[in-house]
SEMIVO-200385 format. One record per atom (N, C-alpha, C): atom name; y, z, x negated; chain. Coordinates in pm, 1 decimal. Atoms other than C-alpha are relative to their C-alpha. Layout:
<vexmis>
VEXMI nuke        v        w        u seza
VEXMI   CA        Y        Z        X    A
...
</vexmis>
This chain:
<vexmis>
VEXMI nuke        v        w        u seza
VEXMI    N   -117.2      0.0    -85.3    A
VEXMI   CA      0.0      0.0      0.0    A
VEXMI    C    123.6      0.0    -90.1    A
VEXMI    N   -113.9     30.5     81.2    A
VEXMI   CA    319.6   -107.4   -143.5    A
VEXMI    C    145.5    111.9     -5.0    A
VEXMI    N   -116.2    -99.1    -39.7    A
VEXMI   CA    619.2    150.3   -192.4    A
VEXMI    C    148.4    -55.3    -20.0    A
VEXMI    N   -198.3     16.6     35.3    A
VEXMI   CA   1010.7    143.0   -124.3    A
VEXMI    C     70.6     77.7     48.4    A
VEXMI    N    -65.3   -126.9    -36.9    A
VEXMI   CA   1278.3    350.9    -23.2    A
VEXMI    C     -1.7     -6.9    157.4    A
VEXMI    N    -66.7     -1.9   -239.7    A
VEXMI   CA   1364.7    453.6    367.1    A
VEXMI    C    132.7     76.1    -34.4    A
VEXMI    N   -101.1    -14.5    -53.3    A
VEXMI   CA   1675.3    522.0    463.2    A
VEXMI    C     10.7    190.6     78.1    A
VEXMI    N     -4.5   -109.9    -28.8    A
VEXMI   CA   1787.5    858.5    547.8    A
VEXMI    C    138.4    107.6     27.1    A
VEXMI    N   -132.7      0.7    -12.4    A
VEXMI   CA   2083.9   1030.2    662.3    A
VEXMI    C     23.6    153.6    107.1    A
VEXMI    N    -16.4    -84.9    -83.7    A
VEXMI   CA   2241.5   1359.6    762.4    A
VEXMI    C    142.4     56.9     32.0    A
VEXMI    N   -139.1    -58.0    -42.9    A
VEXMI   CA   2538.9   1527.4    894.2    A
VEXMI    C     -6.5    175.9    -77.4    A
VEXMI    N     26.4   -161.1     54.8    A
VEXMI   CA   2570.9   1826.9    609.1    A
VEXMI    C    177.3     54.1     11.4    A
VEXMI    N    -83.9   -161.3    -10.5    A
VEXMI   CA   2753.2   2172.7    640.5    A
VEXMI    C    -13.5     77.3    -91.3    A
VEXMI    N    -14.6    -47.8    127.2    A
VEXMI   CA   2867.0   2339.9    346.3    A
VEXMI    C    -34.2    186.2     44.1    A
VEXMI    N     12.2   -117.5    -61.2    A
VEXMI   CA   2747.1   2720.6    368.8    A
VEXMI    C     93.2     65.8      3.5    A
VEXMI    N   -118.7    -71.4    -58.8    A
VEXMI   CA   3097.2   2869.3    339.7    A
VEXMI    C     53.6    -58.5    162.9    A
VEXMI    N      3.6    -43.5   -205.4    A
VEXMI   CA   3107.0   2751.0    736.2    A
VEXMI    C   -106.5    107.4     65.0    A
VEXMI    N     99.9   -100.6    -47.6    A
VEXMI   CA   2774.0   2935.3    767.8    A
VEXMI    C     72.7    118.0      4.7    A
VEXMI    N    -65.6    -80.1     16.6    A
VEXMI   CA   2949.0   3185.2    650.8    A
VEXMI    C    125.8    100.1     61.5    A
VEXMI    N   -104.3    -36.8    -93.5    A
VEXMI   CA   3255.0   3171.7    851.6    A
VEXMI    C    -70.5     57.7    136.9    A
VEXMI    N     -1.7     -5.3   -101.1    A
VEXMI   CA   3067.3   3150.8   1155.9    A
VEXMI    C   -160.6    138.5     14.6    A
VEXMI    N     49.1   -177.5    -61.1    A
VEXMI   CA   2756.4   3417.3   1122.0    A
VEXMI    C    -59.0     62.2   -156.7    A
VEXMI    N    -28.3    -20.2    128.7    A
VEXMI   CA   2850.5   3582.7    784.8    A
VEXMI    C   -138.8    135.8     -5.8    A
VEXMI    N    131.0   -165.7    -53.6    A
VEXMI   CA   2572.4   3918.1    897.1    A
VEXMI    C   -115.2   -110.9    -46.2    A
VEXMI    N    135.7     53.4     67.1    A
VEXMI   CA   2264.5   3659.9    900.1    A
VEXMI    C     23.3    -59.0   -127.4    A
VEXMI    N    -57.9     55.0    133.0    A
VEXMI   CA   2409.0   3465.0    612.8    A
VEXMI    C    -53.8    100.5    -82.5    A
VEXMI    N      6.3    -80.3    116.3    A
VEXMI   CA   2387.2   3758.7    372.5    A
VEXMI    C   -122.6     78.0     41.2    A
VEXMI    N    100.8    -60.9    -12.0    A
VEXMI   CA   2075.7   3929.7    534.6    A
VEXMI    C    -77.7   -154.7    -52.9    A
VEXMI    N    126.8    133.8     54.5    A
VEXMI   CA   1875.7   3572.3    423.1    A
VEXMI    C     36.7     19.9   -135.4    A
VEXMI    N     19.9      0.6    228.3    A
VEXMI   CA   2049.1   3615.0     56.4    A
VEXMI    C    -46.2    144.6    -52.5    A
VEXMI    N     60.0   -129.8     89.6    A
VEXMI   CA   1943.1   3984.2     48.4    A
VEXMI    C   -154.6    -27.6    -19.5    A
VEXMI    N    179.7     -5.3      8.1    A
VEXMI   CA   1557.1   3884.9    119.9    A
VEXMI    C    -10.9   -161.2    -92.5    A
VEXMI    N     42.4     70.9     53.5    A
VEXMI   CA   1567.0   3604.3    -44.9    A
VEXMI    C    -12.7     -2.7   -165.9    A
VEXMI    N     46.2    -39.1    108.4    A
VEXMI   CA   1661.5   3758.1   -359.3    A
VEXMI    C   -157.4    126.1    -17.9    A
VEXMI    N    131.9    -71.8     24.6    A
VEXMI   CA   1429.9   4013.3   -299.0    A
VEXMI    C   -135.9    -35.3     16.1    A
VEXMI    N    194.0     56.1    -14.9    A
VEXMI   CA   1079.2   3797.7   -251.4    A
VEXMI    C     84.9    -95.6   -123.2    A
VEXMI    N    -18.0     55.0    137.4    A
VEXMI   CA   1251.9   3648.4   -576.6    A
VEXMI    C     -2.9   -137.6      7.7    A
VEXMI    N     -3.1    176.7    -29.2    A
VEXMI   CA   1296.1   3294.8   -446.6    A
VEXMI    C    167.8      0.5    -45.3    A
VEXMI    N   -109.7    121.6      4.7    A
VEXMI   CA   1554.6   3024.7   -474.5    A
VEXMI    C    100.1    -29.3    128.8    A
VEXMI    N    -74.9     76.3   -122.5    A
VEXMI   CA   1797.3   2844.2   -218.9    A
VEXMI    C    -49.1   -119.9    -14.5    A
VEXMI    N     21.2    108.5      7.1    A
VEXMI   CA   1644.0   2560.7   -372.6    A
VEXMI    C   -161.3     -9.2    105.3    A
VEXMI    N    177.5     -8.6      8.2    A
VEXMI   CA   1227.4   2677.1   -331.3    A
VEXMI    C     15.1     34.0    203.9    A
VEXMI    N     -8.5     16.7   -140.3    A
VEXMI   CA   1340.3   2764.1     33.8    A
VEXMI    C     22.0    -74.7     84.2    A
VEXMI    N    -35.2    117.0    -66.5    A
VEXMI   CA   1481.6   2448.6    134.4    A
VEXMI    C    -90.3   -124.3      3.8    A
VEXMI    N    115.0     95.9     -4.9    A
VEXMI   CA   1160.4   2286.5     23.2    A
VEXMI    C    -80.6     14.9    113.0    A
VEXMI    N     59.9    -27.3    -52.9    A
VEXMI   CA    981.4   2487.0    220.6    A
VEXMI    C     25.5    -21.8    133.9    A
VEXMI    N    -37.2     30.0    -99.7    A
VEXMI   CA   1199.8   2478.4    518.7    A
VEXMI    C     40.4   -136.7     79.8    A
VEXMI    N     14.7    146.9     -5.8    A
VEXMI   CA   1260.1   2118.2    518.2    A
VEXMI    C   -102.2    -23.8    107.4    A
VEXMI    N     96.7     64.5    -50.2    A
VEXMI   CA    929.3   2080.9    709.1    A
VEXMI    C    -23.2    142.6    128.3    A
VEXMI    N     63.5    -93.0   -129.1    A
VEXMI   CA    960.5   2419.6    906.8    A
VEXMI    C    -99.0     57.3      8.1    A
VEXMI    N    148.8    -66.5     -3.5    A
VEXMI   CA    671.7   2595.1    743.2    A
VEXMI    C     -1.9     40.5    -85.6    A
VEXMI    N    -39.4    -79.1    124.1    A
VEXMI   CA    784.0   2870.7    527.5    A
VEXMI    C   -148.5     25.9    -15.6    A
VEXMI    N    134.0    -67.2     23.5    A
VEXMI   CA    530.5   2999.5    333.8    A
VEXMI    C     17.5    126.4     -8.0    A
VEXMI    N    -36.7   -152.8     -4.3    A
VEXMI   CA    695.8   3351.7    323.9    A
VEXMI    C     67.7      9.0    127.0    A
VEXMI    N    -64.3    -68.1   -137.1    A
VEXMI   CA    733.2   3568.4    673.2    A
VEXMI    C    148.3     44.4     -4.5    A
VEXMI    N    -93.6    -84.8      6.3    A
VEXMI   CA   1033.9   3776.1    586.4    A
VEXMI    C    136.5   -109.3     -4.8    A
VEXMI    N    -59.5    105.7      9.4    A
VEXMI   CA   1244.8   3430.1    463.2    A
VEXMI    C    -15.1    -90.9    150.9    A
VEXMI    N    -19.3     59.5   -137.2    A
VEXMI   CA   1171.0   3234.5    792.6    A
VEXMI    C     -2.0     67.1     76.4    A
VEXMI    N    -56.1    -52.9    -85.7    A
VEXMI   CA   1215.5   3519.0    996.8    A
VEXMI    C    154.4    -40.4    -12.4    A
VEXMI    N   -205.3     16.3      3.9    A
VEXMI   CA   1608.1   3543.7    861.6    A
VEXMI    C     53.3   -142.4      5.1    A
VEXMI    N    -61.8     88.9     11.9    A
VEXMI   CA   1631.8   3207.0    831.9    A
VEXMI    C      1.1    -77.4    150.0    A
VEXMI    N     26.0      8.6   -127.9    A
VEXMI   CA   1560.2   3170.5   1206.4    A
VEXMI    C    103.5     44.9     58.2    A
VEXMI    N   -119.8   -109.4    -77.5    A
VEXMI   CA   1786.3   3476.0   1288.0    A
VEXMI    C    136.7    -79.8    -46.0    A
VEXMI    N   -136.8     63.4     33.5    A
VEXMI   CA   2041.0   3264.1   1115.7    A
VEXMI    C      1.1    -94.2     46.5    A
VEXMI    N     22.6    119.0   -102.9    A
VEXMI   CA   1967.6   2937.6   1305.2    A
VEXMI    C     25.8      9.9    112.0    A
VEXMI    N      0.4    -22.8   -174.6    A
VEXMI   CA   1973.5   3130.9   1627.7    A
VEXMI    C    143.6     43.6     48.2    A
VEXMI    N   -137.7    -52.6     -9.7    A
VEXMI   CA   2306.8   3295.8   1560.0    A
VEXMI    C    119.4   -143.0    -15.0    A
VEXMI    N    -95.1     81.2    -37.6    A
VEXMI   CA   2482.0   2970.8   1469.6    A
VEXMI    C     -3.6    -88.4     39.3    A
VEXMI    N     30.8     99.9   -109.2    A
VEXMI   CA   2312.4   2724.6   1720.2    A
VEXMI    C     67.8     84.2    135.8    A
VEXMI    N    -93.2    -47.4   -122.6    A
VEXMI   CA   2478.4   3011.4   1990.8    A
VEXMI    C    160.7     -9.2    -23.4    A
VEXMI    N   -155.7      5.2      5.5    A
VEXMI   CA   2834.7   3001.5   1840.6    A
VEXMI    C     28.0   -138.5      2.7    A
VEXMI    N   -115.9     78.9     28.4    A
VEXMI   CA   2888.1   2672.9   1779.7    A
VEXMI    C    -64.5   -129.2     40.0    A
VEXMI    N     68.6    124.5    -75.4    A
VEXMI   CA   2622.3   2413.0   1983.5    A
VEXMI    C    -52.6    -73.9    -76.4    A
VEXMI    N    107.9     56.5    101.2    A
VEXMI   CA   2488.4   2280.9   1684.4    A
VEXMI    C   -117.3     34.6    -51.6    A
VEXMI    N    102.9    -13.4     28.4    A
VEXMI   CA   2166.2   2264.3   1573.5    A
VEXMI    C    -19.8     37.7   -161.0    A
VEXMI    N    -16.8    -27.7    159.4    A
VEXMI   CA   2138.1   2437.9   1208.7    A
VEXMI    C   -146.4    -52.6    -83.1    A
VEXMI    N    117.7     22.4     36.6    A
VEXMI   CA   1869.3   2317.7    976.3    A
VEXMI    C    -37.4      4.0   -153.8    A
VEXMI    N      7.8    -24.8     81.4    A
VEXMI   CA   1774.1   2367.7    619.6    A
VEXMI    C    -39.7   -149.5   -106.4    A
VEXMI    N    110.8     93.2     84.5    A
VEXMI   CA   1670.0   2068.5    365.9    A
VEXMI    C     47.6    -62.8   -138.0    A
VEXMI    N      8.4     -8.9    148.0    A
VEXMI   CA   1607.5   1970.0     52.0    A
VEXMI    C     -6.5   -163.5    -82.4    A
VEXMI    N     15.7    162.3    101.1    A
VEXMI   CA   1647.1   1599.1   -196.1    A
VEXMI    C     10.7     32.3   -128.0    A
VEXMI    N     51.9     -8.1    144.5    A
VEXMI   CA   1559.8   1564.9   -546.9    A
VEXMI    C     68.1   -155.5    -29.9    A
VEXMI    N    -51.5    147.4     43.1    A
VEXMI   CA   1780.2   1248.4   -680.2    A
VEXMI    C   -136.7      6.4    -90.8    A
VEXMI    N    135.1     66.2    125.0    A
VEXMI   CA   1522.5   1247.2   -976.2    A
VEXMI    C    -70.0    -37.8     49.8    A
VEXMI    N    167.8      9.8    -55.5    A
VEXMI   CA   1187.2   1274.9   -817.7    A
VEXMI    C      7.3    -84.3    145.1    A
VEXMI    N     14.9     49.4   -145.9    A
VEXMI   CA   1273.4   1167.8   -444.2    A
VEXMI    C     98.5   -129.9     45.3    A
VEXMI    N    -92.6    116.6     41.3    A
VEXMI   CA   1584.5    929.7   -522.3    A
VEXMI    C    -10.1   -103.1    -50.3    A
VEXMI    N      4.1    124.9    104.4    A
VEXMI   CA   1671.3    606.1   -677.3    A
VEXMI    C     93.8    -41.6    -43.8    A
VEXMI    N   -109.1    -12.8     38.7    A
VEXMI   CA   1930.7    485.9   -859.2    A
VEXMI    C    120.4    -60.6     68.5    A
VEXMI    N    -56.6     53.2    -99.9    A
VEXMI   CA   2101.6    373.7   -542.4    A
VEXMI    C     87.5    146.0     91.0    A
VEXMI    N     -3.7   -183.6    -69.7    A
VEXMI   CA   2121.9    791.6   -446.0    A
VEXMI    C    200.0    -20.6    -45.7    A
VEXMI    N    -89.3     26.8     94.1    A
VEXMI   CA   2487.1    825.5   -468.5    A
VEXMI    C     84.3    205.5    -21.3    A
VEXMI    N     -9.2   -157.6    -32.0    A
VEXMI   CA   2482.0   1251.0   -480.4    A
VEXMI    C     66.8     35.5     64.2    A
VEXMI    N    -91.2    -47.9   -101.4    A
VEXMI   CA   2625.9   1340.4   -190.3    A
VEXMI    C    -79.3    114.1     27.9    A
VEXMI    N     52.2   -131.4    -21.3    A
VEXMI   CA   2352.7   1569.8   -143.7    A
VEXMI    C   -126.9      5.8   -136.3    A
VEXMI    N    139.7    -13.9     67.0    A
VEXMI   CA   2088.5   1703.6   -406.9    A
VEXMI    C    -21.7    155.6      5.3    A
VEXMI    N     13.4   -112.8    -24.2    A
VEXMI   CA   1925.6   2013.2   -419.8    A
VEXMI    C    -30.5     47.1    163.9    A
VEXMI    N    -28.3    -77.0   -157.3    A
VEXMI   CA   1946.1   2262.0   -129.8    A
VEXMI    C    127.0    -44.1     93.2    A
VEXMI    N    -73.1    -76.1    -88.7    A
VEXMI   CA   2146.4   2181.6    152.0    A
VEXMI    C     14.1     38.2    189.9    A
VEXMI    N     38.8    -27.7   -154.5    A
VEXMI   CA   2219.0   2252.5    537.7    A
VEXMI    C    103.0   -140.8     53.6    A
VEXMI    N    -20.2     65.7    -91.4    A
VEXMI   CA   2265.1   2011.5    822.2    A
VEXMI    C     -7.2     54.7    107.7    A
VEXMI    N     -4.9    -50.1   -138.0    A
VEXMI   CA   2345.8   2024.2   1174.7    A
VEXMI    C    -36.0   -170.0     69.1    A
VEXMI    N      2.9    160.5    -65.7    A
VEXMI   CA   2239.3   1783.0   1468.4    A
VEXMI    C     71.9     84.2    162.1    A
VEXMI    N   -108.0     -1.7   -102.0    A
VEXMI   CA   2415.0   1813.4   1797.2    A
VEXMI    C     79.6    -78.6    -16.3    A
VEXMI    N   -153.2     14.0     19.4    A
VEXMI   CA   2720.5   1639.4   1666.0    A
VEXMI    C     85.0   -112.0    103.9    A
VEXMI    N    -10.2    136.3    -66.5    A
VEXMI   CA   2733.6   1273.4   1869.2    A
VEXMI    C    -43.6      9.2    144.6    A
VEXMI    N     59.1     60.0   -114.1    A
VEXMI   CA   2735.1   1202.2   2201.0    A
VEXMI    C     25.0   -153.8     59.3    A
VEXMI    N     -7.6    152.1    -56.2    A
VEXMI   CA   2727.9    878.0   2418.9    A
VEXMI    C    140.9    -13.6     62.1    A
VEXMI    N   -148.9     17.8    -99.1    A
VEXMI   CA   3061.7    750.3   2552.4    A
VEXMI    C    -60.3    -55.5     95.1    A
VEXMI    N     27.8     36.0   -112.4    A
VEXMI   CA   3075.6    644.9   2890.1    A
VEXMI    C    -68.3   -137.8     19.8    A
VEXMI    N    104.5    106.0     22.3    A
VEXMI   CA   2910.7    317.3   2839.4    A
VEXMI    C   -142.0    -10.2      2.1    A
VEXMI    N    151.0    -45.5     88.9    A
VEXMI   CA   2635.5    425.3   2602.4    A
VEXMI    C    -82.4     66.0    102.3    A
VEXMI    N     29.3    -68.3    -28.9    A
VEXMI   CA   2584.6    695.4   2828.5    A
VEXMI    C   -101.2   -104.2    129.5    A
VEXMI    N     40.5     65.4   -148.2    A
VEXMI   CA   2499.4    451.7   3147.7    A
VEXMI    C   -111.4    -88.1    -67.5    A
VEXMI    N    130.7    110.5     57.4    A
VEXMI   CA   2244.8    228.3   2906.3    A
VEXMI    C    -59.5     79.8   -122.2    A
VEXMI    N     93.9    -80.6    130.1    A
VEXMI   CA   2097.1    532.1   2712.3    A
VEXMI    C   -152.9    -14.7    -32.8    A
VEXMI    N    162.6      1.9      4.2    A
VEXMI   CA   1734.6    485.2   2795.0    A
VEXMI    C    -21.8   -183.4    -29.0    A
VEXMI    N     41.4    161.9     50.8    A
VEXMI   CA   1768.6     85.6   2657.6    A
VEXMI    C     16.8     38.5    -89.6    A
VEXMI    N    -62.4     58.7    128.6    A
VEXMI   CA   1935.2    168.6   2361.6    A
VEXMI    C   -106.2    133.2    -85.0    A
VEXMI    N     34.2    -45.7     77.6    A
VEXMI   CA   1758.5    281.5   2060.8    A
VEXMI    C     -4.5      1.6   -153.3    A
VEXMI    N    -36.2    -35.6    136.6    A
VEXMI   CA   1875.1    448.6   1723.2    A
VEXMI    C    -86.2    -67.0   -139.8    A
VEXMI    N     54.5     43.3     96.2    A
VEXMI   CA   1743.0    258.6   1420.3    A
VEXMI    C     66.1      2.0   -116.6    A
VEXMI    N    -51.3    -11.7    168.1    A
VEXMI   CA   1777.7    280.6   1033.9    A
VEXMI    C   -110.2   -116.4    -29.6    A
VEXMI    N     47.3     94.1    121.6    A
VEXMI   CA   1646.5      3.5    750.7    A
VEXMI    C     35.1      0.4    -92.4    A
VEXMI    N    -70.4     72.9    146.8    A
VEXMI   CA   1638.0   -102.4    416.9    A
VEXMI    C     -3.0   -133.7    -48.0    A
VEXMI    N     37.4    115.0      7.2    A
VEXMI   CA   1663.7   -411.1    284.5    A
VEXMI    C     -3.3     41.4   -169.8    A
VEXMI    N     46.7     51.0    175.1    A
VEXMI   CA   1499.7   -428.2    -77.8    A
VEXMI    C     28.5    -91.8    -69.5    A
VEXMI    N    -44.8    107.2    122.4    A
VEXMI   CA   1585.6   -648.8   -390.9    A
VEXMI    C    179.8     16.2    -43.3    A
</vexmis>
């Protein structure tokens, strides 16, 4: 099977908003996270897919999801890119490492809205 890149794309949130908006879970996820001796990076791998391998870390990181999906209608989410390993030299670092995204953000204008169930969201690449 032949390999190439996909396309990929998110709407990121810098954690000083986390911060602003629920600064309590915020710092209860960096107290346990130093204390089970992890990363922001080794967590965002993990969470990426929504299947911590440590209880105590996806509890808080839940309690922090839940606190600022109620303030602010967005959907909070954790994830992780590797320009080296997962990139190509097309990456242009907007994100590497750990960071957070939100989805909520877009809705349909009045148009869209009346031909939502025709229309459907697509990404591509074109190679060479």
């Amino acid at each position: 099977m032949p390999m190439g890149y996909g396309a990929n794309y998110a709407e990121v949130i810098q954690k000083d908003f986390i911060k602003e908006i629920c600064p309590e879970e915020l710092e209860a996820m960096e107290r346990i996270i130093d204390e089970e001796e992890y990363c922001w990076d080794q967590v965002a791998q993990e969470g990426k897919f929504g299947e911590f391998e440590n209880d105590k870390i996806e509890n808080a990181f839940l309690a922090m999801k839940k606190a600022f999906d109620k303030k602010t209608g967005l959907e909070l989410y954790i994830n992780y890119h590797d320009n080296e390993s997962d990139g190509s030299c097309y990456d242009d670092d907007e994100v590497c490492g750990m960071f957070f995204q939100v989805d909520g953000v877009y809705r349909y204008t009045e148009a869209g809205e009346k031909y939502k169930d025709k229309i459907s969201p697509a990404s591509y690449v074109s190679f060479g």
